[in-house]
C-alpha positions in Angstrom: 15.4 -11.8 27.6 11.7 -12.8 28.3 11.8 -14.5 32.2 10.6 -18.3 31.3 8.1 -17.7 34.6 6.2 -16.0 31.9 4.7 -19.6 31.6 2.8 -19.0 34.6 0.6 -16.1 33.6 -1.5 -18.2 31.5 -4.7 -15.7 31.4 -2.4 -12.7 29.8 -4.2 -10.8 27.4 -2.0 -7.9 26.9 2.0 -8.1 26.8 3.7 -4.5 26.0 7.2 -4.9 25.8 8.2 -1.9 24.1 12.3 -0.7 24.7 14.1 -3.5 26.4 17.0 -5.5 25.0 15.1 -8.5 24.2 16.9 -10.5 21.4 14.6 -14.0 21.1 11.2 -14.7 22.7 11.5 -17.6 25.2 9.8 -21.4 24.1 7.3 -20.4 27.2 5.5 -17.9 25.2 3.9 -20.8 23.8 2.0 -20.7 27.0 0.2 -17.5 26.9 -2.6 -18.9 24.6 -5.0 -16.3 25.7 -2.6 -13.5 24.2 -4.0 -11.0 22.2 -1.8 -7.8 21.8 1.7 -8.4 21.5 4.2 -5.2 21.3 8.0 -6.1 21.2 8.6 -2.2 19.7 12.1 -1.3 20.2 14.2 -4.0 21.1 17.0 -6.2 19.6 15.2 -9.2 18.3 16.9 -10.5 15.2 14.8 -13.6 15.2 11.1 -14.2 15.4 10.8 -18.0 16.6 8.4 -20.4 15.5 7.3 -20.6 18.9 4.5 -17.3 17.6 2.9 -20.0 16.1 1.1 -21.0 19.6 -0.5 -17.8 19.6 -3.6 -18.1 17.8 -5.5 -16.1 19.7 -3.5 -12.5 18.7 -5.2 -9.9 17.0 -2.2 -7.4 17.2 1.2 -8.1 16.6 4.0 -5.4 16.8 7.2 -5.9 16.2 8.8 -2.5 14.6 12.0 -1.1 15.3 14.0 -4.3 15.8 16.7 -5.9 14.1 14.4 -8.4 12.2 15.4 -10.0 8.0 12.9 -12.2 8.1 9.0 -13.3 9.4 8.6 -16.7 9.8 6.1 -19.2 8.0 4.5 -19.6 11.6 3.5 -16.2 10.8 0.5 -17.8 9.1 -1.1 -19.5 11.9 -2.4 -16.1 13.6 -5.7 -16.3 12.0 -7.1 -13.8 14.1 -4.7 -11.7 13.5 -5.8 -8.2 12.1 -3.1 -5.6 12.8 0.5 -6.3 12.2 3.2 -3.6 12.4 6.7 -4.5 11.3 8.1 -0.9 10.6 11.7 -0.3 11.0 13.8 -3.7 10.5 15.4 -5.3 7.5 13.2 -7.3 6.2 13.8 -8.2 2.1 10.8 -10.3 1.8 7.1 -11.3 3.4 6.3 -14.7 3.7 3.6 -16.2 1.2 2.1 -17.6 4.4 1.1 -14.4 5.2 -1.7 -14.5 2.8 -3.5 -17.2 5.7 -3.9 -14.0 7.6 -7.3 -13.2 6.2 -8.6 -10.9 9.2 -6.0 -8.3 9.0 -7.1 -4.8 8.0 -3.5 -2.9 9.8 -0.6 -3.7 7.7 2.6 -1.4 8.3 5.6 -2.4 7.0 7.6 1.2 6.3 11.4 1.7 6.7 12.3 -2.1 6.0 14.6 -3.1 2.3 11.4 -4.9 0.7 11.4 -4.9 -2.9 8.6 -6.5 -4.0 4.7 -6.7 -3.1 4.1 -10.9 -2.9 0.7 -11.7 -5.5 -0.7 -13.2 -1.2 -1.6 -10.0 -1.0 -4.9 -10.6 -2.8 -6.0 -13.0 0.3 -6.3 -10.4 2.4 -9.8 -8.9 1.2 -9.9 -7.3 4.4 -6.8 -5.1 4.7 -8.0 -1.6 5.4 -4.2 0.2 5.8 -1.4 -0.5 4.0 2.2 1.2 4.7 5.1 0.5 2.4 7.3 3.9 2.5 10.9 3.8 2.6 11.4 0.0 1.0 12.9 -0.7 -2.7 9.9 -1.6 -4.6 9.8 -1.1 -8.2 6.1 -2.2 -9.4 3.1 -3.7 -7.6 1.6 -6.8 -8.7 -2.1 -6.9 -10.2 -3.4 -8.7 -7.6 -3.4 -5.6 -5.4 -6.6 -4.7 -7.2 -8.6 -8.3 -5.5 -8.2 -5.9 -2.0 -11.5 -4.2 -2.7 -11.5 -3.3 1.3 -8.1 -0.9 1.3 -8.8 2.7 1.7 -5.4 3.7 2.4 -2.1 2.9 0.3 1.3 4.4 1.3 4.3 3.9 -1.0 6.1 7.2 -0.7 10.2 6.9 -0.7 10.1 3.5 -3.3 11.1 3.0 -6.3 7.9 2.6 -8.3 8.3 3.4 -12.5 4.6 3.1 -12.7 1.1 1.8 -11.0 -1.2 -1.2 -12.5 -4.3 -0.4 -14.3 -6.0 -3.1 -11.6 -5.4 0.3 -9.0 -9.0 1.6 -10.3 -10.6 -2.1 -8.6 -10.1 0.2 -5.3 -13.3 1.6 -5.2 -12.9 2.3 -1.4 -9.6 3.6 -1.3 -9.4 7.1 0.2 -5.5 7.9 0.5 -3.2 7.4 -1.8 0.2 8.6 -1.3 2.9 7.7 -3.7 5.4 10.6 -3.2 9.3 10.1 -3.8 9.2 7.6 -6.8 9.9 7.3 -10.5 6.6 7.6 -12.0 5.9 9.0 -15.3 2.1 8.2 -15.2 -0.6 7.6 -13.6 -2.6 5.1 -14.9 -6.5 6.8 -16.0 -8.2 3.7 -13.9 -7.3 6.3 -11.1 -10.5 7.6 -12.2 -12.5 4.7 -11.1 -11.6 5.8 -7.2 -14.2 8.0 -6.8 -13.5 7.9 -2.7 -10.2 9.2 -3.5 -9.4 12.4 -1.2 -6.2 12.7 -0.4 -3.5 12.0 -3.3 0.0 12.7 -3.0 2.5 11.9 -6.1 4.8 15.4 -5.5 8.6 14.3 -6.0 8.0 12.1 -9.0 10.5 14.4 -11.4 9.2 12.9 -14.5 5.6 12.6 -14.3 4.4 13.7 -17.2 0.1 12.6 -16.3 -1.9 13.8 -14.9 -0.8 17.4 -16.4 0.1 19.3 -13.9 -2.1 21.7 -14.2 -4.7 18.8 -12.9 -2.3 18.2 -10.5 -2.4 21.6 -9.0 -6.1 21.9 -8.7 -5.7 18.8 -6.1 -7.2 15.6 -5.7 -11.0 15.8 -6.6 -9.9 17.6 -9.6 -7.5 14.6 -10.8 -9.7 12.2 -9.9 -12.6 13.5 -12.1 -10.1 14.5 -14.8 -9.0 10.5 -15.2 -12.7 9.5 -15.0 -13.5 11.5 -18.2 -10.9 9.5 -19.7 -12.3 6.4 -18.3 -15.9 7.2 -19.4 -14.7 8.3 -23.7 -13.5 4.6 -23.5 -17.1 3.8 -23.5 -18.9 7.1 -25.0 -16.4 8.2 -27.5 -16.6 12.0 -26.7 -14.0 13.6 -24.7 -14.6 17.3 -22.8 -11.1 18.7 -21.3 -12.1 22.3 -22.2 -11.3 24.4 -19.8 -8.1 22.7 -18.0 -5.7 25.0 -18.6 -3.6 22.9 -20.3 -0.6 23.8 -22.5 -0.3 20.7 -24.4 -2.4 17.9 -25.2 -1.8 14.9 -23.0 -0.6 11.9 -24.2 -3.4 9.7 -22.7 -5.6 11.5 -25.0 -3.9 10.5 -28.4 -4.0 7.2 -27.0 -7.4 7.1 -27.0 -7.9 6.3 -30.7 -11.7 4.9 -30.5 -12.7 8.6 -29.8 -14.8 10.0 -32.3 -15.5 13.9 -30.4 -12.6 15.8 -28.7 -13.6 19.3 -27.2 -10.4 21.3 -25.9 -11.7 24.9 -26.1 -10.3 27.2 -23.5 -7.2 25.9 -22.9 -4.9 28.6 -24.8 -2.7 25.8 -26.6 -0.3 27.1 -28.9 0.0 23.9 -31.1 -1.8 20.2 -31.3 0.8 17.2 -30.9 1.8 15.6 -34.5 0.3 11.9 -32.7 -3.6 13.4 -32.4 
């Protein structure tokens, strides 16, 4: 445990904490109200008390590789809070109050059993990183598209069928790794993320778009292929000649406002029956 005489080291600034036994965080941290970094890494702490609350000053919070199911609502008082690391517990759930947390641009939340991204998320138009791997989430909610600010995503190891359109809103985002999932498709809006450089969707057995023979001439190549797509929405003419592709992808015949469609120089053997 935390000594209480903790209480008398009001000017603290910096607490590091990191492999101890510590199971609960004494009622005397309510004392250190000049505390910005917190790390309780690596400890026993099944339990984060509302006592947090008092600590409005924090700008970093870390608390990964503990024993933790929940956050509390308290959570939502650390207004100044803008890096948060909760890797490693057994957490189910975030708390909606975490939406209050408008500074934070570091959110890591890897290795927990979440299985679902709350709609809060939109609240944080500041959020820079976002780490989900290794949790049980099946879908994202639209509202991950109101995060303008995010230029990394990590959702490898989940169980995601598929990605919202709202993904494209991302102009900023550079990284996107969803590796280890169930995804059939991207969505074309992927297009839209022109700042995209490093994409990672290996391990998705099914994924059927972007062809992988986009998919093996890397990131800029995928991005720009989905933005040709974006851009027949609006011009009618599509130009994939000269993918290498062996079949005409489905996104294509569901584009049925086009009007020109040049595939030349692909060496298909057939045209699917839906064009």
């Amino acid at each position: 445990a935390i000594p209480g005489i903790i209480s008398t080291l009001p000017a603290l600034v910096e607490l590091q904490l990191w492999n101890n036994k510590i199971r609960e965080l004494p009622k005397e941290m309510r004392y250190l109200v000049n505390l910005h970094d917190l790390s309780l890494v690596d400890n026993e702490l099944e339990v984060l008390g509302g006592e947090i609350k008092a600590l409005t000053a924090l700008t970093t919070l870390k608390l990964s590789q503990n024993r933790l199911k929940t956050l509390p609502i308290e959570l939502g008082t650390l207004v100044n809070l803008t890096e948060l690391k909760v890797e490693k517990n057994f957490l189910t759930v975030l708390p909606a109050a975490l939406g209050n947390c408008r500074k934070l641009k570091i959110l890591w939340l890897s290795d927990n059993e979440i299985v679902s991204v709350p709609v809060v998320i939109e609240s944080l138009t500041q959020l820079e990183v976002l780490k989900l791997n290794g949790n049980l989430i099946q879908s994202l909610p639209k509202q991950i598209g109101d995060v303008p600010s995010l230029k990394s995503l990590e959702l490898n190891r989940n169980r995601l069928t598929g990605l919202p359109p709202e993904i494209g809103q991302l102009t900023n985002l550079q990284a996107l790794q969803v590796s280890y999932n169930q995804l059939k498709r991207l969505p074309i809006e992927v297009g839209c993320c022109t700042q995209l450089h490093s994409l990672y969707v290996d391990h998705n057995p099914d994924l059927e778009s972007p062809p992988k023979q986009v998919r093996n001439k890397g990131t800029y190549s995928v991005v720009q292929y989905f933005l040709r797509l974006v851009e027949a929405r609006r011009t009618r003419r599509l130009d994939l000649s000269q993918q290498d592709l062996d079949t005409v992808p489905i996104e294509v015949c569901e584009l049925d406002m086009l009007e020109s469609l040049i595939l030349h120089n692909n060496g298909l053997p057939s045209l699917r029956r839906e064009i």
